[in-house]
C-alpha positions in Angstrom: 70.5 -7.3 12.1 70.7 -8.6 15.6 70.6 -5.4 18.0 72.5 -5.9 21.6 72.6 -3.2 24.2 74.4 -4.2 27.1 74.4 -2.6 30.5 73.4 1.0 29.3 73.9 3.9 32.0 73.2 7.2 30.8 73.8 10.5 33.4 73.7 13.7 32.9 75.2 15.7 35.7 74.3 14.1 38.8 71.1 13.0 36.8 70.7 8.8 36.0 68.7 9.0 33.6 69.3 5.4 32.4 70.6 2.7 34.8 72.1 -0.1 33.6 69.5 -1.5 31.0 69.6 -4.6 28.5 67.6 -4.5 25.5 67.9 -7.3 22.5 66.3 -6.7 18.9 66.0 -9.9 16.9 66.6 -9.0 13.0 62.8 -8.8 11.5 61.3 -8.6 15.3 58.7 -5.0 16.3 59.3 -4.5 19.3 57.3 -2.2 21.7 59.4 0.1 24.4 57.0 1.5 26.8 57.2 3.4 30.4 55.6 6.9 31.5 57.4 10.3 30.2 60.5 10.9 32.0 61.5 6.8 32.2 64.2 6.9 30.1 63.0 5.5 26.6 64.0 8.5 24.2 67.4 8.8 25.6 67.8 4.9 25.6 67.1 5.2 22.0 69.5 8.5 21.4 72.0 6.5 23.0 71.2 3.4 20.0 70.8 6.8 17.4 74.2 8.3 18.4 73.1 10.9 20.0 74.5 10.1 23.6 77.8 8.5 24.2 76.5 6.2 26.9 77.9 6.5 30.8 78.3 2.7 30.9 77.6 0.0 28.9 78.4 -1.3 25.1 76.3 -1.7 22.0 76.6 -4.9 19.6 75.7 -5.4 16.0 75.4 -8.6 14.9 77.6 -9.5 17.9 80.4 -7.1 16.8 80.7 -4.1 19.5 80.3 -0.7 17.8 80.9 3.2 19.3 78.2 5.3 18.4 79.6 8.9 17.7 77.3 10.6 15.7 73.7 10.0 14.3 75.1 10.3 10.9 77.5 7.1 12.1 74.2 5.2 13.3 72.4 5.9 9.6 75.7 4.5 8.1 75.5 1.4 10.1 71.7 1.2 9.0 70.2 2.7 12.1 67.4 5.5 11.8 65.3 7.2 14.3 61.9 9.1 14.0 61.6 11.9 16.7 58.4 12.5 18.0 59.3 16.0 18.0 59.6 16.5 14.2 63.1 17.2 13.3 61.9 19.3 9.7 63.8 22.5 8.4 60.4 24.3 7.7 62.1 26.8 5.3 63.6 23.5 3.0 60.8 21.7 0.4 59.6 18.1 1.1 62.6 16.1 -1.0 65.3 18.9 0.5 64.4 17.5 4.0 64.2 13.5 3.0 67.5 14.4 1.6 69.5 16.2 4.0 73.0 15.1 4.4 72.9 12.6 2.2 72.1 14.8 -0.8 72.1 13.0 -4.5 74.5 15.0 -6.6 74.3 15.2 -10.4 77.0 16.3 -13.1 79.7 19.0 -11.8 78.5 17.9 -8.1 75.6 20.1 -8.7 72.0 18.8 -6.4 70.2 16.4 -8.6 67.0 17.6 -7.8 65.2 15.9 -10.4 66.1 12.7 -9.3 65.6 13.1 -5.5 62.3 14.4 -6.5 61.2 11.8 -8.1 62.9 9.2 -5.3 60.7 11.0 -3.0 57.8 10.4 -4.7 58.3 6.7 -5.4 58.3 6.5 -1.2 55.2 8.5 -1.0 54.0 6.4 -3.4 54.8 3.5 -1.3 53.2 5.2 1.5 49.7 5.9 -0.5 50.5 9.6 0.4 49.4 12.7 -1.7 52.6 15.4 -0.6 54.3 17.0 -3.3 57.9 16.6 -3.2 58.5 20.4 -4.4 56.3 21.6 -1.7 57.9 23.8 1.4 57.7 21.9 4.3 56.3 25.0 6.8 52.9 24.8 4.5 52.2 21.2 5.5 49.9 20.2 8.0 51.2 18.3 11.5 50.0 14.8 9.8 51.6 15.5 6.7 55.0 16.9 8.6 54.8 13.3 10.5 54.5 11.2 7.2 57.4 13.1 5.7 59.8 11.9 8.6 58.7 8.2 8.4 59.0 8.8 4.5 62.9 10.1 4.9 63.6 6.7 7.3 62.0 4.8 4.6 63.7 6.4 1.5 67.2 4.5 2.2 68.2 1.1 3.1 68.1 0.2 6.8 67.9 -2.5 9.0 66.4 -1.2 12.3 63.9 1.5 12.2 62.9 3.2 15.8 59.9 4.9 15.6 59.1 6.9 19.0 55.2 7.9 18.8 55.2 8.1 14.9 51.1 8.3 15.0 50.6 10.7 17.2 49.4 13.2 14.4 48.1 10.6 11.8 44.4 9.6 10.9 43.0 5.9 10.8 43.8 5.5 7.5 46.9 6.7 7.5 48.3 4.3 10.7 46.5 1.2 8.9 49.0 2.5 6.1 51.8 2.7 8.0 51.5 -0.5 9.4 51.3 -2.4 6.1 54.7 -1.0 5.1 56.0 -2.0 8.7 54.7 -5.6 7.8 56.6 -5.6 4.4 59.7 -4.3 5.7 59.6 -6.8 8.6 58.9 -9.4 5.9 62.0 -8.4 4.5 64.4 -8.4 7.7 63.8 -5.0 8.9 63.5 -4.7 12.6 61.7 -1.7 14.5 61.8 -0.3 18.2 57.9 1.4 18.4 57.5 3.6 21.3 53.8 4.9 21.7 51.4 5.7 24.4 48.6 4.0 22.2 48.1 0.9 24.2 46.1 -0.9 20.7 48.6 0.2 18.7 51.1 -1.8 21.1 49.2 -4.9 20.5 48.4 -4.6 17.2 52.0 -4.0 15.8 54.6 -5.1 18.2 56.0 -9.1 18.9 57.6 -8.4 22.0 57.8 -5.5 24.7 60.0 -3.6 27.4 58.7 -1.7 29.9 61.0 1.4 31.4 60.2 3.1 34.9 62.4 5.7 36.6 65.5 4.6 33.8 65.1 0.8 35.2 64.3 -2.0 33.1 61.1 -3.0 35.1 59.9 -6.3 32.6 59.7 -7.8 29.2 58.1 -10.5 27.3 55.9 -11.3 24.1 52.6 -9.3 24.1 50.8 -12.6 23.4 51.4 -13.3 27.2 50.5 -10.0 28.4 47.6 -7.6 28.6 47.0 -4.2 28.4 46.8 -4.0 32.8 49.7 -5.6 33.2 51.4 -3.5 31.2 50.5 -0.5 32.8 50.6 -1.9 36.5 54.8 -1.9 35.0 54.8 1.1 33.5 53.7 3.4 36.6 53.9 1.0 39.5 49.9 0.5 40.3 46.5 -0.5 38.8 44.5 2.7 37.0 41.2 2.9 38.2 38.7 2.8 35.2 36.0 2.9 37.0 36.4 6.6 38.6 34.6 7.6 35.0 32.3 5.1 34.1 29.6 7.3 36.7 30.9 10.5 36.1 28.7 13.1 37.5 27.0 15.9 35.8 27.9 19.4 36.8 26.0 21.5 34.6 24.5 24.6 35.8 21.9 27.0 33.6 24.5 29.7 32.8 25.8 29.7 29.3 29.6 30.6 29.5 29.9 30.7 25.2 27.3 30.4 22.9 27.7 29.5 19.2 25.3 30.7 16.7 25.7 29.7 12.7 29.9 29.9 13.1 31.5 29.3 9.7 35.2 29.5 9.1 38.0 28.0 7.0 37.1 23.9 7.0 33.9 24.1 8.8 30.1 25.7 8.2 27.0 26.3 10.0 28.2 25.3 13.6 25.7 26.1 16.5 25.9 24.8 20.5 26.2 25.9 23.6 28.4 25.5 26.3 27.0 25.7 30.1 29.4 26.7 33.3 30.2 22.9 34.8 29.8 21.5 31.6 32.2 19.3 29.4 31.4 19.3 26.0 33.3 17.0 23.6 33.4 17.8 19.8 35.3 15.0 17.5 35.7 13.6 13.6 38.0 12.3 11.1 40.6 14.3 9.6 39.4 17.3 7.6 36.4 17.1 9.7 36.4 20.9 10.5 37.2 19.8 13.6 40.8 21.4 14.5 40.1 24.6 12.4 36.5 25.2 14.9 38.9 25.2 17.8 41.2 27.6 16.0 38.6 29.6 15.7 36.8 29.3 19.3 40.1 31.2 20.6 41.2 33.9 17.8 43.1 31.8 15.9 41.9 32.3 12.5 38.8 34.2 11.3 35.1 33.1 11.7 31.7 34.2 10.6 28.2 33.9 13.0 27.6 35.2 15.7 29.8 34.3 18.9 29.2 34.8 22.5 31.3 34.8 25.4 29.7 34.9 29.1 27.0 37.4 28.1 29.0 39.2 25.5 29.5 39.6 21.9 32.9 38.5 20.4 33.2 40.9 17.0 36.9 40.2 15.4 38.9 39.4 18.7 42.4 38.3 18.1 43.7 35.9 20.8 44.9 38.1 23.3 41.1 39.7 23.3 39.6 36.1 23.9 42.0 35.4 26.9 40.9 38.9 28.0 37.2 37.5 28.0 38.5 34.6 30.1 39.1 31.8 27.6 42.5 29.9 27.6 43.6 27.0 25.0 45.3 24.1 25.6 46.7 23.3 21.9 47.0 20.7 20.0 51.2 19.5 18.2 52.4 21.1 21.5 56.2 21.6 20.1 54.8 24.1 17.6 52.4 25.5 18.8 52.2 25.3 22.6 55.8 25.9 24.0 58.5 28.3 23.8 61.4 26.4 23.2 64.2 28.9 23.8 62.7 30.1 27.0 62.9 28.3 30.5 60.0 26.7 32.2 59.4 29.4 34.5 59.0 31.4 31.4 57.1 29.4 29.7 54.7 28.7 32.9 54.3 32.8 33.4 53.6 33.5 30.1 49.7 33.6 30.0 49.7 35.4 33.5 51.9 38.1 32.1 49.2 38.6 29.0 46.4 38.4 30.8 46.7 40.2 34.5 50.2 41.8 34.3 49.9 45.8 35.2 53.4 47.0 35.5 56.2 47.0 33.3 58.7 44.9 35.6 58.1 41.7 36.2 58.3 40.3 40.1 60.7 37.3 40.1 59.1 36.6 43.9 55.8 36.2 42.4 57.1 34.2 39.0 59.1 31.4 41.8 55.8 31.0 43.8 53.4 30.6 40.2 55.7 28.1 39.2 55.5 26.5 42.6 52.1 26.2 42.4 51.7 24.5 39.4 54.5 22.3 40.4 52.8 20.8 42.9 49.4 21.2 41.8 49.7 19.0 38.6 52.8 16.5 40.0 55.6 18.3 37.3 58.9 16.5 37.8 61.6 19.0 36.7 64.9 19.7 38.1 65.2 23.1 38.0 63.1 25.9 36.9 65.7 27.9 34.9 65.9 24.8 32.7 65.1 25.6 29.3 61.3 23.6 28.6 63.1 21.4 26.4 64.9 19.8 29.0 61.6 18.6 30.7 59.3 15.1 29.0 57.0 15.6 26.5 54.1 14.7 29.4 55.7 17.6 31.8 55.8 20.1 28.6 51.9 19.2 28.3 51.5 20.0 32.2 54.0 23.2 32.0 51.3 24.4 29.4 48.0 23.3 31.5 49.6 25.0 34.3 50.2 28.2 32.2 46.5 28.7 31.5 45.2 27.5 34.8 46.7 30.5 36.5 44.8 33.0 34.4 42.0 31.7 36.1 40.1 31.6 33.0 36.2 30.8 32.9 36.0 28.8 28.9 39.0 26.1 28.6 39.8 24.5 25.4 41.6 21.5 25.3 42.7 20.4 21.8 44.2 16.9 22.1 45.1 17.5 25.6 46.8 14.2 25.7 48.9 13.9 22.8 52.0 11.8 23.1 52.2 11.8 27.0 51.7 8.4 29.2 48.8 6.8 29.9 49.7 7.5 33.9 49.8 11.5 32.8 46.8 11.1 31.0 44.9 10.0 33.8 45.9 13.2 36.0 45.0 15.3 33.3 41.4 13.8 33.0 41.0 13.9 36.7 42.0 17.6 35.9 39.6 18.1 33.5 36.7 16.5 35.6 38.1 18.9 38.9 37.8 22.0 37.1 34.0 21.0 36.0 33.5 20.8 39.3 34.9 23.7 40.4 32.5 25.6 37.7 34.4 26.1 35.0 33.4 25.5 30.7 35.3 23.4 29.1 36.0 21.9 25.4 37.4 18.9 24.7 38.2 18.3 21.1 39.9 14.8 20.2 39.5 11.9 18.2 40.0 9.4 20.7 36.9 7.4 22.0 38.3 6.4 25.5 39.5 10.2 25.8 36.0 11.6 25.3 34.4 8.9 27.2 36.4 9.7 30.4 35.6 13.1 30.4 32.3 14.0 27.8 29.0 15.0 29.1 27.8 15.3 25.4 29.7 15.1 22.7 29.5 17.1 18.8 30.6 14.6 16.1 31.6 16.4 13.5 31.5 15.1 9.7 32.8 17.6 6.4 33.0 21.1 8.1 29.3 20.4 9.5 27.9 18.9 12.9 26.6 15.6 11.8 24.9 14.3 15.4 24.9 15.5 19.1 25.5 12.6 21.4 24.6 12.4 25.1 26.3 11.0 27.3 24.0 7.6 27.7 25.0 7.1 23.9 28.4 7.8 23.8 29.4 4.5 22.1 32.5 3.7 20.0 30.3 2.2 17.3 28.0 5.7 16.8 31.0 7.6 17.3 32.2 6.4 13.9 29.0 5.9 12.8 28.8 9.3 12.6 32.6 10.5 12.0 32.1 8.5 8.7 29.1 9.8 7.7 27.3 6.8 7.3 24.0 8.1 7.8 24.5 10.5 4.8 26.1 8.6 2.8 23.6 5.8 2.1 26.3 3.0 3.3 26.0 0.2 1.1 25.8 -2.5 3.7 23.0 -2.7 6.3 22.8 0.6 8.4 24.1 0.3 11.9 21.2 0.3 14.4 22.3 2.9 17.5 22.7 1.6 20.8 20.9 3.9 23.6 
């Protein structure tokens, strides 16, 4: 299906937040949309989805002109969208959300659950995914809740699939899967629009690109005669500066802000480290590593066993509001669920840690909440409107800053920061390793737990790899190397690999 959009305003309020754009999707073409958060590209693809009735502008199908009035419309005209905020009724099972509105119904119009059971299956099948259909969706994992939204745009017949950051959760394995199904498809006239962030992902998947800046169509072309700078110079209007972390300084002092002695917990055992003031200590591995669940557990999320200690003191059965109390604040990771309140406004959302932490009175000082918000506003660059907005309103990138913000102003002395840089643009991501590397500086401990090479490199002055539950090497800084990154993520060295061991760089 040939894809035409033609002149595409989109306002809201006094608000352009699309001006006058032309995008063209060839039937069987990937095609990469790019810019920073806040340029437009999810509401130029609501506007494709149904979502928006555009300002301005039309939208052609096979070179017959089409009005989008409903998402459901867009689906019937073979048109389906993945969300990077998953769109999943956690109270429904797995085959009740591929299903919804378009329900199979069996004798006396009663749900044929049987069948769209076993339809479900078949997809996740397809997919080489282990979910049970029958399972309720609020028990899954954030990987599995994103393979279950590109398994309901794979379960019917569609021509053009848009996929805005559909690995943003997902392991190794699991992206090298969804690619092969992107290649089949495409084989078989499907088209997709692939948003991401994930520059090698970009160039892997994707024929062509467009680049978005401010709601502007700033450049497009074929990514074989392009580069990964170019790109970027588009995206947010100047050259990144690479080198500002390839000498990163040490800044280390001999006071241990939290010490870990023999930790054990749900998905990992038998963790020990320390963590000095000034330091930045990096801990990463595969899926089911352990990984995600030590975090959890670094800031009262779930249960631990060992012995813990936090600036001198010992933490016995703290819940999270008695870490933040010891001065420890989490940046976390799948930030719709589990970092911002949706139904509160951004002031709201940027007070909140304040209020939990240092409040001493029962009213709260709407003086004092204006000025906080002020201050993170222009301490971390947050574009937003207004600050009575609900958080929603803001880009997934200002979300992620609304939520640095929140725990910066408890002044905490231990940060966590648990895939700090999910989903946001590569210009955001920048600021928040500057960030990072600022408040080192300024004395404070901070974890960094992610699973991306170029993240911890930027920012790492050691890093824990982390390999079934168990810390499998401690890197320093001089060997912090892609290659014994996975060496060790994989296990490699415990495993007795088959083919001839990987000698370590120093």
């Amino acid at each position: 299906m040939l894809t035409q959009m033609k002149g595409i305003v989109m306002d809201f309020g006094p608000v352009r937040a699309v001006d006058h754009v032309h995008f063209t999707v060839q039937p069987g073409e990937i095609v990469g949309l790019l810019g920073e958060n806040g340029a437009g590209k999810s509401t130029l693809m609501n506007v494709l989805a149904g979502t928006f009735p555009p300002t301005e502008g039309e939208i052609l199908l096979d070179g017959q002109k089409v009005r989008m009035t409903s998402a459901l419309q867009a689906m019937k005209l073979g048109i389906r969208f993945i969300h990077q905020e998953l769109n999943l009724c956690n109270d429904l099972n797995v085959f009740e959300n591929l299903f919804l509105a378009q329900e199979t119904l069996g004798r006396g119009g009663l749900l044929n659950k049987k069948e769209m059971a076993q339809r479900t299956r078949e997809v996740f099948d397809r997919m080489h995914v282990n979910i049970d259909p029958w399972t309720t969706v609020k028990t899954l994992q954030p990987a599995e809740k994103q393979l279950v939204e590109i398994a309901r745009s794979l379960l019917f017949k569609c021509d053009l699939i848009i996929m805005d950051e559909p690995t943003s959760a997902l392991s190794n394995r699991e992206i090298d899967n969804l690619f092969v199904i992107m290649r089949q498809l495409k084989s078989e006239g499907v088209s997709f629009i692939y948003i991401s962030h994930k520059m090698p992902e970009i160039f892997q998947i994707c024929e062509t690109y467009y680049v978005l800046r401010d709601g502007r169509l700033i450049g497009n072309g074929r990514i074989a005669d392009t580069n990964e700078g170019e790109i970027t110079e588009m995206m947010i209007g100047r050259a990144l500066a690479e080198d500002d972390f390839t000498h990163k300084e040490y800044y280390g002092t001999d006071e241990i802000a939290l010490e870990a002695d023999h930790l054990s917990g749900d998905s990992f055992e038998d963790v020990s480290f320390r963590l000095h003031k000034g330091e930045i200590l990096a801990f990463t591995g595969l899926q089911s590593s352990g990984r995600d669940m030590l975090a959890d557990a670094l800031f009262g999320v779930i249960p631990h066993k060992g012995r813990l200690v936090i600036k001198g003191r010992q933490v016995d059965r703290a819940n999270i509001r008695g870490y933040m109390h010891r001065g420890v604040a989490m940046v976390p990771r799948s930030r719709k669920e589990r970092g911002i309140h949706n139904h509160l406004s951004i002031t709201d959302n940027v007070s909140m840690g304040f209020i939990n932490t240092h409040l001493k009175t029962l009213l709260i000082n709407p003086r004092l909440e204006r000025s906080r918000y002020q201050r993170v506003k222009d301490a971390l660059s947050l574009k937003a409107d207004n600050p009575k907005n609900p958080i929603t309103s803001l880009s997934g990138g200002n979300q992620q800053k609304v939520i640095l913000g929140r725990w910066l102003e408890t002044n905490a002395d231990v940060l966590i920061f648990d895939n700090p840089t999910q989903g946001i643009d590569v210009g955001t991501k920048f600021e928040i390793y500057h960030l990072i590397l600022r408040l080192a500086m300024e004395g404070k401990a901070i974890l960094v737990f992610s699973a991306e090479f170029p993240e911890i490199y930027k920012v790492a002055d050691e890093c824990v790899v982390m390999y079934k539950g168990r810390i499998n090497a401690v890197l320093p800084r001089r060997q912090l190397t892609e290659k014994n990154i996975m060496y060790y993520s994989t296990g490699s060295n415990l495993e007795g690999a088959k083919h001839e061991q990987i000698s370590l760089e120093k």
